[in-house]
C-alpha positions in Angstrom: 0.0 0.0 0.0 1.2 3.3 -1.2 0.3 6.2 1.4 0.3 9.8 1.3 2.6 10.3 -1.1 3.0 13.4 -3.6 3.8 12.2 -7.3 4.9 14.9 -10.0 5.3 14.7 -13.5 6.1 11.1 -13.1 5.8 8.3 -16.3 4.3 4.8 -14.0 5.6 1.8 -14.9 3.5 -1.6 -15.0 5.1 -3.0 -12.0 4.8 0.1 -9.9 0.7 0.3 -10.1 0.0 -3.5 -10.9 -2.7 -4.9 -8.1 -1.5 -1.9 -6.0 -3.7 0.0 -3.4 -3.1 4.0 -2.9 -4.4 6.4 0.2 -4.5 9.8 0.3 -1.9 10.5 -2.8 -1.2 13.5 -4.8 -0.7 12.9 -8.4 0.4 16.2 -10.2 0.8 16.4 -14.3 1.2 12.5 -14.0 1.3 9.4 -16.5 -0.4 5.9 -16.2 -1.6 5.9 -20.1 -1.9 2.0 -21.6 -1.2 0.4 -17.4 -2.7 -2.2 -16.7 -4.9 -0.7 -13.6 -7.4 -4.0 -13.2 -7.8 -3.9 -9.7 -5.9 -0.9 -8.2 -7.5 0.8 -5.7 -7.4 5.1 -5.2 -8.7 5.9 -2.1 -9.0 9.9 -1.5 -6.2 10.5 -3.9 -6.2 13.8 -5.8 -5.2 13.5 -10.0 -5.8 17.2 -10.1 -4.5 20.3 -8.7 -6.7 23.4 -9.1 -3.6 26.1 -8.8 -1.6 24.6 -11.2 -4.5 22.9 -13.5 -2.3 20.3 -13.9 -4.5 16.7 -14.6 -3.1 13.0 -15.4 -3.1 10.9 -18.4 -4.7 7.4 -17.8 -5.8 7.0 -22.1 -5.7 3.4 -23.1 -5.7 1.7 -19.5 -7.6 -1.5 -18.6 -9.4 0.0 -15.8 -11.8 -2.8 -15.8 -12.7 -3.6 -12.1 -10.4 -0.6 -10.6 -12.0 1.7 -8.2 -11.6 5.2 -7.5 -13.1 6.4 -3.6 -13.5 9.8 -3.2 -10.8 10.9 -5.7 -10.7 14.1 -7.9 -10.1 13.1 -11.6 -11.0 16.5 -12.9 -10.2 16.8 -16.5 -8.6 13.3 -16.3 -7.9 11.8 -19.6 -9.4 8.3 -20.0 -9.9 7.7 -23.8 -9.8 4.7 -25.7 -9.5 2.9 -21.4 -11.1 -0.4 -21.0 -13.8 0.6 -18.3 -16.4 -2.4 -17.6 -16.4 -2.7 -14.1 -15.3 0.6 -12.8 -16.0 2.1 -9.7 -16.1 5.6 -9.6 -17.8 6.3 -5.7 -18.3 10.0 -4.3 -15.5 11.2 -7.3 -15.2 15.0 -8.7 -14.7 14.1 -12.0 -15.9 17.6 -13.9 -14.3 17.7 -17.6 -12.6 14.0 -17.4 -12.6 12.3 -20.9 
């Protein structure tokens, strides 16, 4: 488990997110785009920070059966992401493709 931690600008790799479960993170201008993120879990993590407007790139995940708790994912960018399953619960999600 991955726990209050601040990530900017920062490319994941597959075995850094595979299965894994993050709490309360900060994810700045940041890159998962074609992960595989079946089965991560974001609990109360932030992919968006309103002073800088800086959102994340998650276009061409699986996402199928991930699950987002009370996360901001304003303006995230999901296209062409494999969503059956998701669960997006009590999420800010204004402007996310």
């Amino acid at each position: 488990m991955v726990k209050g931690k601040t990530f900017q600008g920062h490319r994941f790799e597959a075995d850094e997110v595979e299965g894994e479960q993050f709490e309360h993170c900060l994810f700045l201008g940041c890159n998962f785009s074609w992960l595989d993120l079946r089965e991560c879990r974001f609990v109360e993590c932030r992919f968006y920070d309103r002073e800088t407007e800086q959102h994340c790139l998650l276009q061409g995940c699986d996402l199928r059966e991930a699950s987002f708790l009370r996360c901001d994912l304003t303006l995230a960018d999901c296209s062409r992401s494999q969503c059956l399953g998701l669960e997006m619960r009590d999420c800010q999600a204004v402007g996310i493709n």
